[in-house]
C-alpha positions as CSV (number, residue, x, y, z in Angstrom):
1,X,-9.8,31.7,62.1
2,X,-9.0,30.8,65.9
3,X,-9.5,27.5,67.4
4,X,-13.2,26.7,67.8
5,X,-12.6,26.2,71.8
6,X,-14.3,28.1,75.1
7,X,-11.2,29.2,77.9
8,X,-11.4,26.2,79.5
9,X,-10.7,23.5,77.2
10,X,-7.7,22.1,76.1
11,X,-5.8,22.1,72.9
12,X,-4.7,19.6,70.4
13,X,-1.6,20.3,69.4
14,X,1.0,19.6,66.3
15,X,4.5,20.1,66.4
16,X,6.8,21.2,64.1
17,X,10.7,21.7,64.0
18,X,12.9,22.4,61.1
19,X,16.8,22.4,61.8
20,X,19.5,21.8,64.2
21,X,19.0,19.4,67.7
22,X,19.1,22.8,69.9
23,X,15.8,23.5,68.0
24,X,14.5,20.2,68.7
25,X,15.4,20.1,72.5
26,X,13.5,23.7,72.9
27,X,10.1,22.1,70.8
28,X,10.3,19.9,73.7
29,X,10.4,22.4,76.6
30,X,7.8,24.2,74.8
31,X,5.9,20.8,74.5
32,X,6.3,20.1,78.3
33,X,4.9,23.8,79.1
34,X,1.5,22.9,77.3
35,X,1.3,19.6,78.7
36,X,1.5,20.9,82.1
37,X,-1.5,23.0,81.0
38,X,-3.5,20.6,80.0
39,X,-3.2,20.2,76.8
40,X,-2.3,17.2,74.7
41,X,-0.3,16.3,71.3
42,X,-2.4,15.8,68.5
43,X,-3.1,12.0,67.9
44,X,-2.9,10.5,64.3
45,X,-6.1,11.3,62.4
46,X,-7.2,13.9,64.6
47,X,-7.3,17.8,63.6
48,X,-5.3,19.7,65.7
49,X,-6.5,23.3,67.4
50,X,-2.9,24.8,67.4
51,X,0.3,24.3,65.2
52,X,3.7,25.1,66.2
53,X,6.0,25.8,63.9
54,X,10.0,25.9,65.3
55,X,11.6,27.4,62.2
56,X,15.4,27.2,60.7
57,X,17.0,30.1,58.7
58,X,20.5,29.0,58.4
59,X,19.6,28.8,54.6
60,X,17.3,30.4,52.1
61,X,16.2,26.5,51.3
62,X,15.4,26.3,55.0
63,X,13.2,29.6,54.5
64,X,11.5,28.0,51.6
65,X,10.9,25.0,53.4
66,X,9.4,26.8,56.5
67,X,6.5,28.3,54.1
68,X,5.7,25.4,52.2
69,X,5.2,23.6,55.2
70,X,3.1,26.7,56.5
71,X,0.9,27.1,53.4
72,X,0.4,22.9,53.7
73,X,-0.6,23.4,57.2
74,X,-3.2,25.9,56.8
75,X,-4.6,24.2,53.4
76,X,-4.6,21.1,55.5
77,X,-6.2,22.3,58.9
78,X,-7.5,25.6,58.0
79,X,-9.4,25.9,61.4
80,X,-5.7,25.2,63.6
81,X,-4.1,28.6,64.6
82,X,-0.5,28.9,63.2
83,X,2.0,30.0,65.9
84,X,5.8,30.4,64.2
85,X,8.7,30.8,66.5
86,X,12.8,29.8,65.7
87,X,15.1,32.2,63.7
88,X,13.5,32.4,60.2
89,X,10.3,34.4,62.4
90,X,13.2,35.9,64.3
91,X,15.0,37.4,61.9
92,X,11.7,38.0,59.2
93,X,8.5,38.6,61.0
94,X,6.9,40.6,58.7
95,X,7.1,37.6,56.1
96,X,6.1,34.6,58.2
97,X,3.1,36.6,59.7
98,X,1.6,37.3,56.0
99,X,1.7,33.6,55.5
100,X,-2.0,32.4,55.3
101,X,-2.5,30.8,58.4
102,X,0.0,32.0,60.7
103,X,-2.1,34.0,63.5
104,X,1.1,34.7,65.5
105,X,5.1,35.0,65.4
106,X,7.3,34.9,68.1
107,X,10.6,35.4,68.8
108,X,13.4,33.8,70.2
109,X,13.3,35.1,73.4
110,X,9.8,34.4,74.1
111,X,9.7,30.6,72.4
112,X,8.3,29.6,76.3
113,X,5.7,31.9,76.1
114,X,3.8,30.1,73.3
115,X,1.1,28.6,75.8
116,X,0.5,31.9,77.2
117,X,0.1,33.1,73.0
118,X,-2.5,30.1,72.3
119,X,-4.4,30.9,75.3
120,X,-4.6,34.4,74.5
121,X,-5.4,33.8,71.2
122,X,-8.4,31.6,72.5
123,X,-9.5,34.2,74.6
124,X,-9.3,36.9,71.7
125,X,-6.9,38.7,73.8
126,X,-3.8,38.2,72.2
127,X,-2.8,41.8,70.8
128,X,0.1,41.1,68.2
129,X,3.7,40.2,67.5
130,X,6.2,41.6,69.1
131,X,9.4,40.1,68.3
132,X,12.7,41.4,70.7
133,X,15.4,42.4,68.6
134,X,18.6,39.7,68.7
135,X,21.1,42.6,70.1
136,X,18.4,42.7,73.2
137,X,18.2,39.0,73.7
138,X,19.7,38.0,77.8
139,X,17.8,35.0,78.8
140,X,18.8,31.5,78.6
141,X,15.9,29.0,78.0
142,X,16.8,26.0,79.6
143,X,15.8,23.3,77.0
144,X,15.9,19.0,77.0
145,X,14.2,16.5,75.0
146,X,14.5,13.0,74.2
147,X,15.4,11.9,70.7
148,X,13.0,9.6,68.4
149,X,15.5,7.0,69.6
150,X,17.5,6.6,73.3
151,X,19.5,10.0,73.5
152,X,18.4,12.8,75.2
153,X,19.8,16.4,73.3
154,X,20.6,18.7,76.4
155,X,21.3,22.6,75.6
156,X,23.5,23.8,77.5
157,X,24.4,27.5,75.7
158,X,22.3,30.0,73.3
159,X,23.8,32.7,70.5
160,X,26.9,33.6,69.1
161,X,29.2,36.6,68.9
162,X,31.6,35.3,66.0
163,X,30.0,37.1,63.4
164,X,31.5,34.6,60.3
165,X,31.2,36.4,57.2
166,X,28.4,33.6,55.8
167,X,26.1,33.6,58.7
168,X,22.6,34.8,60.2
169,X,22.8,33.0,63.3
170,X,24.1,35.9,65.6
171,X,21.4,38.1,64.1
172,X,18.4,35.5,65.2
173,X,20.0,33.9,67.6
174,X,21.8,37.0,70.1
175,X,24.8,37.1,71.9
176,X,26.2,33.9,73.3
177,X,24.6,32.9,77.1
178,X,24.8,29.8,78.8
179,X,22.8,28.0,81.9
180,X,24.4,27.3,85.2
181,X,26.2,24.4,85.7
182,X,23.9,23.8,88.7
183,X,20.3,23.9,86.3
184,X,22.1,22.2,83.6
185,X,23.1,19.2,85.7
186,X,19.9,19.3,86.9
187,X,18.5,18.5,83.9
188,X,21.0,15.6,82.8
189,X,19.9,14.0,86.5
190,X,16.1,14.3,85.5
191,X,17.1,12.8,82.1
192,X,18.8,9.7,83.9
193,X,15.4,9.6,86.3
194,X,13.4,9.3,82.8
195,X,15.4,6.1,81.4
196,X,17.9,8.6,79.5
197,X,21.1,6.3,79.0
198,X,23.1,9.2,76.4
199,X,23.1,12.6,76.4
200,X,24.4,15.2,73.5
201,X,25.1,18.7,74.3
202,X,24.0,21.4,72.0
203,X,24.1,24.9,71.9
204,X,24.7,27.9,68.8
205,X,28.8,27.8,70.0
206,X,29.0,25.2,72.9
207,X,32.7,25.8,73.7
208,X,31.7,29.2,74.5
209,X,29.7,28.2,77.7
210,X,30.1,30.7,80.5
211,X,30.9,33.5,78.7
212,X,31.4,36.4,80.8
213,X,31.5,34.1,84.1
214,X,34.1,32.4,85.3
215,X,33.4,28.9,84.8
216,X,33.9,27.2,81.3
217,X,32.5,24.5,78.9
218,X,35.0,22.3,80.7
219,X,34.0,22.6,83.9
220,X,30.6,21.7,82.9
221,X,32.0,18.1,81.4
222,X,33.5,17.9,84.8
223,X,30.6,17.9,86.8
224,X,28.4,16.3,83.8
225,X,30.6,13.1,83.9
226,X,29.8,12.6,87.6
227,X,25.9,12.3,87.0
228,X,24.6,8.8,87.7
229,X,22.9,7.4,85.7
230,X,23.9,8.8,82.5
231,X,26.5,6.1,80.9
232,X,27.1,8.6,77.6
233,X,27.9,12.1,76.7
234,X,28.6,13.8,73.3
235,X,29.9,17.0,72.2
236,X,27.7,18.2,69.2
237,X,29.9,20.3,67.9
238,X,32.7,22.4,68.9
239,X,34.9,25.6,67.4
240,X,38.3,24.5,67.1
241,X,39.6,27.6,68.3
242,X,37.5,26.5,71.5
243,X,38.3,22.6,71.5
244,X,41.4,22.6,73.7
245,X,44.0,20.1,74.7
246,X,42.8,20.1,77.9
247,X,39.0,19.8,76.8
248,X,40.6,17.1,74.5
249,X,42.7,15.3,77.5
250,X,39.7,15.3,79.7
251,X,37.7,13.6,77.2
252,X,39.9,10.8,76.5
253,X,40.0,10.2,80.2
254,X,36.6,10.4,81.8
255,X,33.9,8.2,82.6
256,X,31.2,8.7,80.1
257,X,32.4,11.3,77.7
258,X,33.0,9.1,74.4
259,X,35.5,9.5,71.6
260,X,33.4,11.3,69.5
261,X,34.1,15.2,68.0
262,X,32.2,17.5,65.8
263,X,34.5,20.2,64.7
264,X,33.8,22.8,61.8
265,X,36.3,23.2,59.3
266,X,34.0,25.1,56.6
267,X,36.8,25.4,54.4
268,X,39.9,24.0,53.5
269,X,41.7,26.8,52.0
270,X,43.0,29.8,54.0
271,X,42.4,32.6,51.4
272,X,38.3,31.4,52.1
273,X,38.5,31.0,55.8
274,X,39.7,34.7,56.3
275,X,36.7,36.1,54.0
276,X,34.6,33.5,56.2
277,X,36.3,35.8,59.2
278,X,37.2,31.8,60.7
279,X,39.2,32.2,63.7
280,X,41.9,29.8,63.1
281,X,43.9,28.6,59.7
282,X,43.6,24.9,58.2
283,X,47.7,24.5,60.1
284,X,45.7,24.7,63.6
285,X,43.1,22.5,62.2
286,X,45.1,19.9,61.0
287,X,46.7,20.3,64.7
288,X,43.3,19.6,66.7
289,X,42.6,16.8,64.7
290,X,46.1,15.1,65.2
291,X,45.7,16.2,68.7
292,X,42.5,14.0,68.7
293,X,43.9,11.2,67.0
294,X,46.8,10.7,69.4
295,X,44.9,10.8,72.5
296,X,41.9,8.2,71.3
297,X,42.9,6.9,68.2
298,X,39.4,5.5,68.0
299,X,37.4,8.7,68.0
300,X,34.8,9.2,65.4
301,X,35.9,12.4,64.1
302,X,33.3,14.7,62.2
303,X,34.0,17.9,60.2
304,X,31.4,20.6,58.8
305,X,32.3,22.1,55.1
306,X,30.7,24.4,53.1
307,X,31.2,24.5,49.0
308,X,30.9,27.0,46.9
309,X,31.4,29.6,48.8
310,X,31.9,33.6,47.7
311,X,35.7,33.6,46.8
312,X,36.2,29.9,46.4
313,X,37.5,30.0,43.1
314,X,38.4,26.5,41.2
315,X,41.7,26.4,42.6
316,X,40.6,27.2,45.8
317,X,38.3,24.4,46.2
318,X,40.7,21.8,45.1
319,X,42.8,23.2,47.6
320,X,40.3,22.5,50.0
321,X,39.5,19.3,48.6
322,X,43.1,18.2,49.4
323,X,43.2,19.1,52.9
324,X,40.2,17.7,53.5
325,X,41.1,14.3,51.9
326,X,44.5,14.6,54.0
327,X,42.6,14.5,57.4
328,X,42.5,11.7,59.6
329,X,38.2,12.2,60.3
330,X,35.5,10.0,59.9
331,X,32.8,12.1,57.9
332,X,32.2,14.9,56.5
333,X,29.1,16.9,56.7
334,X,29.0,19.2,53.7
335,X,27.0,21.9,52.7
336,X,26.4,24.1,49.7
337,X,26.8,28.0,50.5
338,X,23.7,30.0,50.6
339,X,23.4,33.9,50.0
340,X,21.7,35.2,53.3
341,X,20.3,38.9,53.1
342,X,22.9,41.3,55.3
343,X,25.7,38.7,55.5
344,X,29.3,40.6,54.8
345,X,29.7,37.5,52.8
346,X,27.8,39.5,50.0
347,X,30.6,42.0,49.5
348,X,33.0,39.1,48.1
349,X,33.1,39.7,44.6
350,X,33.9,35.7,43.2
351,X,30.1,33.8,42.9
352,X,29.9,30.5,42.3
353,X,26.9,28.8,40.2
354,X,24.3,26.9,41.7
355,X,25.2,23.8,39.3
356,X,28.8,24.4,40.4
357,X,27.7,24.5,43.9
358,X,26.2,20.9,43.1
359,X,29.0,19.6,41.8
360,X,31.6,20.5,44.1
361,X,28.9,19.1,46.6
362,X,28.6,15.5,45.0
363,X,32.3,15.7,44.7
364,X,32.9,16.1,48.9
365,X,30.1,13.5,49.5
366,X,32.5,11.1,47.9
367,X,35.1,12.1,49.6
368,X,33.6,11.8,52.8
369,X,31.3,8.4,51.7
370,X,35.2,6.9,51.3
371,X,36.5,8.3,54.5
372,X,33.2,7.0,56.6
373,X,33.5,3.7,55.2
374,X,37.2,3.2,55.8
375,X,36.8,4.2,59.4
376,X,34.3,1.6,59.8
377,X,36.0,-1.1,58.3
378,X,38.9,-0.5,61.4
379,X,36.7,-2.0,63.7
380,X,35.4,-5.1,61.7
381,X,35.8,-8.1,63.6
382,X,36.5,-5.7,67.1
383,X,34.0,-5.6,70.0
384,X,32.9,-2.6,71.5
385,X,30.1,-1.4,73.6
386,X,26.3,-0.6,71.4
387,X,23.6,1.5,73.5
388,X,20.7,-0.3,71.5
389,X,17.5,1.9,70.4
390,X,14.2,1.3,70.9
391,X,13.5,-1.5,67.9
392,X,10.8,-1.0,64.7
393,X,8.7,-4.0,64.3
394,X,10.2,-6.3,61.8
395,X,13.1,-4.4,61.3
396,X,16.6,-4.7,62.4
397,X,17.6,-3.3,65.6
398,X,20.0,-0.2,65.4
399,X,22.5,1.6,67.4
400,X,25.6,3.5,68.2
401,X,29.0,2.2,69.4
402,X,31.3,4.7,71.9
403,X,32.3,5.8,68.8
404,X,29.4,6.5,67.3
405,X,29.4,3.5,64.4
406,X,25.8,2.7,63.7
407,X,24.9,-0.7,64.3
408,X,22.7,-3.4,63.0
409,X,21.6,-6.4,64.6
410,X,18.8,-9.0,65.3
411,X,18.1,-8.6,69.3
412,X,14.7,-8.9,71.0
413,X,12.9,-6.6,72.8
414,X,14.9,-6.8,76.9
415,X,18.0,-5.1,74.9
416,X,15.7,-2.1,74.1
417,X,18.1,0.8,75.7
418,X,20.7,-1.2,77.2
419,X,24.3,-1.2,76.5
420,X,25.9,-4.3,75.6
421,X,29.2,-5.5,73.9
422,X,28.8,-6.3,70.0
423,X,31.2,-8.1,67.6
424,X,30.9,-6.2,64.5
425,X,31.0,-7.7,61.5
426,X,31.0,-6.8,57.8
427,X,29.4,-3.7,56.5
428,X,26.7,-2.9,55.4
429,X,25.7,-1.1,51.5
430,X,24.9,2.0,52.8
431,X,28.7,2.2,53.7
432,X,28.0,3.4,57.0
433,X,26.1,0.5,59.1
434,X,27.9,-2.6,60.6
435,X,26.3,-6.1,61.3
436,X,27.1,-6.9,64.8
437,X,26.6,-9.6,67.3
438,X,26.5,-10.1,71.3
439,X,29.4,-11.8,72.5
């Protein structure tokens, strides 16, 4: 059932995203395009007239998730009109448009076009889905939104031509395109006129900006860093084939660029990263990182790693295990390895369990809960500069040092979004979260 609403009235509407910060920042884009319409986000304990649904596929859990959430939506608000964009109504639209509920599916290439979809729906004049295939997908959606706390999440590049063996991302997402240097530092500039302090660039492959042009992912931190107003920039995360020394140099010199990296390593063993098709071997890993290292020694450096993948046999992982314990980072993000439909991942004959998956899992978390904790013990006692969130009433204020230790502290309210030098002190049981002080 559509939305019980004549043409000219305006919609409530709920938002949804599942997945990475890219998908966050384009919710808000597409948030901006209906406010400029008219209409409004839903309000709490109101019913909303449309749902939008931003959808992850990077694993079958994510998939699972994205229909339980559906079917809870339309059980919940069975008068809303379900609209599903993002990859997993990229890549299946046939399956998220026989969900209960969902009254349209669109694709990555027209996630802008979701106004136009809910009007048209209104009007009873929408006339179906009709989702363009990734190997067609050109445009770049410019996309920005603020975080839930002081940092804005600018993308700044779309898609991916890497084709790892373990990934759907190229097939939903298309070939890798990137903005202009000219829109992008447009946005950061209308970020800085909206209170925006930090800014975190994100993209599918952000070292590959300007592919196929002649400018490059460094010449956009170039012309970022001389944005007023903005006082922080992060890299999301960055190939390490694509992180080079003179992205790394630049860093550890500029203005507002902080010592913080987000590099995937995925695997640790070099008989895996080849049937990953990886395009470097855990040698010119353990290069970049030392690279790092020596330029900012106090750089909050975070890796990506996937367990139990196809081919990662016992010895295999502790292999990996080792060289990830003989890193100098500062966390480890780890995930378990999911089977996606049409990955060439599926022709590797070794499979590893799902409990085995679980405990190799618990087994990395430890790793990297030791590694997190001992890189935040370094700066006990040290002062360094905190860009303070917004607070939560009666609850500790948080927030994030240059490089990126999280913060907790008893401020008032005039420090909301400021930067200010904190002693930190001892920390906290989450192993993560240091007390700190104004000096």
């Amino acid at each position: 059932m559509t939305p019980v609403l004549t043409d000219n009235q305006s919609f409530k509407v709920l938002y949804h995203t599942f997945g990475c910060k890219l998908n966050f920042a384009e919710t808000a884009s597409v948030a901006d395009i209906f406010a400029a319409r008219g209409h409004r986000p839903v309000e709490k304990n109101e019913e909303p007239d449309i749902i939008v649904v931003n959808s992850c596929s990077v694993t079958a859990e994510a998939d699972r998730k994205c229909r339980s959430t559906l079917r809870s939506f339309y059980r919940r608000y069975p008068r809303a009109a379900i609209l599903v964009t993002g990859c997993y109504a990229q890549l299946k639209p046939a399956e998220v448009a026989a969900i209960e509920g969902v009254k349209a599916v669109v694709g990555i290439n027209d996630k802008l076009l979701l106004a136009d979809v809910a009007e048209q729906l209104v009007r009873g004049e929408y006339c179906g889905d009709a989702v363009v295939p990734a190997k067609d997908l050109r445009s770049f959606m410019p996309s920005c939104s603020r975080g839930d706390r002081t940092r804005f999440f600018l993308k700044v590049q779309d898609g991916c031509d890497y084709w790892c063996s373990y990934c759907t991302i190229p097939r939903a997402r298309g070939r890798s395109r990137s903005g202009s240097i000219e829109e992008i530092v447009d946005q950061a500039q209308a970020a800085a006129r909206a209170g925006g302090r930090e800014i975190v660039l994100t993209g599918v492959n952000i070292g590959d900006f300007g592919h196929g042009r002649e400018d490059s992912f460094l010449d956009l931190c170039r012309a970022l860093d001389k944005v007023e107003g903005i006082d922080r920039f992060r890299i999301s995360s960055i190939e390490p084939n694509l992180l080079t020394d003179e992205i790394i140099d630049f860093v550890a010199a500029s203005r507002a660029f902080m010592p913080h990296f987000h590099v995937p390593l995925q695997c640790g063993a070099d008989e895996v990263l080849r049937t990953m098709r990886r395009r470097y071997d855990t040698a010119f890993f353990r290069t970049k990182i030392e690279t790092i290292r020596t330029a900012m020694p106090d750089a909050f450096i975070g890796i990506d790693l996937i367990v139990g993948a196809r081919g990662e046999t016992p010895q295999l992982f502790e292999e990996s295990k080792a060289f990830v314990e003989s890193l100098d980072v500062s966390h480890v993000h780890v995930f378990s390895y999911s089977e996606r439909p049409g990955t060439k991942a599926l022709d590797i004959g070794y499979v590893v369990s799902q409990e085995e998956k679980h405990r190799r899992s618990e087994i990395m978390h430890a790793v990297s809960a030791v590694k997190h904790a001992a890189f935040a013990r370094r700066f006990c006692g040290t002062v360094r500069p905190v860009l303070v969130e917004h607070p939560h009433s009666n609850k500790p204020v948080g927030g994030f040092t240059d490089n990126y230790l999280r913060i907790s502290s008893l401020l008032p309210p005039q420090y909301d979004n400021k930067i200010v030098n904190m002693r930190l002190g001892e920390l906290l049981d989450d192993g993560e979260t240091l007390q700190a002080e104004i000096v």
